[in-house]
C-alpha positions as CSV (number, residue, x, y, z in Angstrom):
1,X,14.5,80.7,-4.0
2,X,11.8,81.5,-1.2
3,X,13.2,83.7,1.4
4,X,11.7,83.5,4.9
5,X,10.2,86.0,6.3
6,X,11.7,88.4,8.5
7,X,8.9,90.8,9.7
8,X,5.6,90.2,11.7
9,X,2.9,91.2,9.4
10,X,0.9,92.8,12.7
11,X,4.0,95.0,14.1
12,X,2.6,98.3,14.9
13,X,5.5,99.9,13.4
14,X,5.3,98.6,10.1
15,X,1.8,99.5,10.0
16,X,2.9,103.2,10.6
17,X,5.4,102.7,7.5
18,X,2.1,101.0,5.5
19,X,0.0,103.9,6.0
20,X,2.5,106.6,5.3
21,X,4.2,104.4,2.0
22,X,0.6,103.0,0.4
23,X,-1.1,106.7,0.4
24,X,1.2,107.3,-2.2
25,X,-0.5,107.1,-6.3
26,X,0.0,103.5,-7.1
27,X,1.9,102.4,-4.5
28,X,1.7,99.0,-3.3
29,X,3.1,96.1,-0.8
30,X,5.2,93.0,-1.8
31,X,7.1,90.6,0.2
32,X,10.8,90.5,-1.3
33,X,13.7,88.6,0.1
34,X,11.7,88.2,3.2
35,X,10.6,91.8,3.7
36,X,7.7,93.8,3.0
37,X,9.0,96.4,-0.1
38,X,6.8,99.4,-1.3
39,X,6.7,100.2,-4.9
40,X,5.2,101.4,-7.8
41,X,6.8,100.1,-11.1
42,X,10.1,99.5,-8.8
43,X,10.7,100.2,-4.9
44,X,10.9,102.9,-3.1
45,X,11.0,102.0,0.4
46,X,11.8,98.7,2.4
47,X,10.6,97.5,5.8
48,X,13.8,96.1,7.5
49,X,17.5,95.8,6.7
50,X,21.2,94.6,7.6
51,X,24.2,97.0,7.9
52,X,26.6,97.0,5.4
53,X,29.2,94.9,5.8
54,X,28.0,93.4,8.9
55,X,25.1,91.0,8.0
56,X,24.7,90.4,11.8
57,X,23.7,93.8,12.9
58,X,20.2,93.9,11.7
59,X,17.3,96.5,12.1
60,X,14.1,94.7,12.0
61,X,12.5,97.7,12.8
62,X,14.1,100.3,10.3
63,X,13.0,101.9,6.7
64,X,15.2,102.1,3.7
65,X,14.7,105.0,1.2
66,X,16.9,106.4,-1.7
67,X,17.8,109.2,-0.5
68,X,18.3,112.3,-2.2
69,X,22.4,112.8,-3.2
70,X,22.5,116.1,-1.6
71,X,20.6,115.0,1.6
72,X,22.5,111.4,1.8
73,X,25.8,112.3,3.5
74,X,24.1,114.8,6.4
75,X,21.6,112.3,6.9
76,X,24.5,109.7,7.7
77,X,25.9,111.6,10.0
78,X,22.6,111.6,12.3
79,X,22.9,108.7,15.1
80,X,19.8,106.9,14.1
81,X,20.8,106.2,10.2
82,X,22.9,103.6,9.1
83,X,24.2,102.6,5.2
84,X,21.6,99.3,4.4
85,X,23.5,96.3,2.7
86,X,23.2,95.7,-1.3
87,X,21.4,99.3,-1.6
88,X,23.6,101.7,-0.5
89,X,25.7,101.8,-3.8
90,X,22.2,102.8,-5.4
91,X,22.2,106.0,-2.3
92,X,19.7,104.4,-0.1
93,X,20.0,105.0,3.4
94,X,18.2,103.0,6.4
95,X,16.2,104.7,9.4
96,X,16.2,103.0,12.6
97,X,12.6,102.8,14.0
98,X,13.3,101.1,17.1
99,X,14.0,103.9,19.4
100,X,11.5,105.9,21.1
101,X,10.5,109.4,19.8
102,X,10.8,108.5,16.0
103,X,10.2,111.5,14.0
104,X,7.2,110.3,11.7
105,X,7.1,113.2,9.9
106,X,11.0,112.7,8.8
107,X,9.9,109.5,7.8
108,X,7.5,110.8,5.7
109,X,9.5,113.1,3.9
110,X,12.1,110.2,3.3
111,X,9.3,108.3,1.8
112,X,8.1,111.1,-0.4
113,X,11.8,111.9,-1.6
114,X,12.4,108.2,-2.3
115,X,8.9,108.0,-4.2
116,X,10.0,111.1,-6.2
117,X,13.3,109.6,-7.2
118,X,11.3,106.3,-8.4
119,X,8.2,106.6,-9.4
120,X,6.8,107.6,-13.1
121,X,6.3,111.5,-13.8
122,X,2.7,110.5,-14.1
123,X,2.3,109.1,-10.5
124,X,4.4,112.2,-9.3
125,X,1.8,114.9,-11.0
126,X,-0.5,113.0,-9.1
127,X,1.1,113.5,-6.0
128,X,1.5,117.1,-6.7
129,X,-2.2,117.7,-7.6
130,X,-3.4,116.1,-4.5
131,X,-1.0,118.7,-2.5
């Protein structure tokens, strides 16, 4: 079944998320259920989601991670993160984009965290050597 898509391929914000996701080894971009996904041999971050158990409150603008299990619950508490329908049983938390004064570098460090939890030991070495 194609899903339509939900995102603008030229938003500003996702291009922030592109730059920070795809300078990871091996990482690349596919469209998934109508969103852009990043992955390596499976995802580790997703442009876009709904909140659980309310399919109408959606964040277009927003960046689901797995988080790690010892981060996930403080992270929660924080205003601007929400559980993400279908993936938070698998620990993934969303980031809401949308208001001003996002802390990029927090985004980062979710991306990195999630990329660590997912990707092979060989594309992680690699991300350590280039550090």
């Amino acid at each position: 079944m194609t899903h339509p898509l939900v995102f603008d391929r030229d938003d500003p914000v996702l291009a922030r998320v592109r730059e920070i996701c795809l300078a990871l080894p091996g990482a690349r971009e596919k469209v998934s259920h109508g969103r852009p996904w990043f992955c390596t041999r499976t995802g580790f971050a997703v442009y876009g989601g709904t909140l659980r158990g309310d399919s109408a409150t959606s964040f277009g603008t927003s960046l689901l991670v797995r988080a790690d299990p010892q981060e996930r619950p403080a992270l929660l508490a924080g205003p601007q993160f929400f559980e993400p329908a279908y993936l938070w049983p698998s620990g993934w938390v969303g980031l809401d984009l949308s208001p001003a004064g996002t802390d990029w570098t927090e985004a980062a460090e979710l991306v990195e965290t999630s990329y660590r939890l997912t990707a092979p030991r060989r594309l992680v070495q690699e991300l350590d050597t280039r550090r």
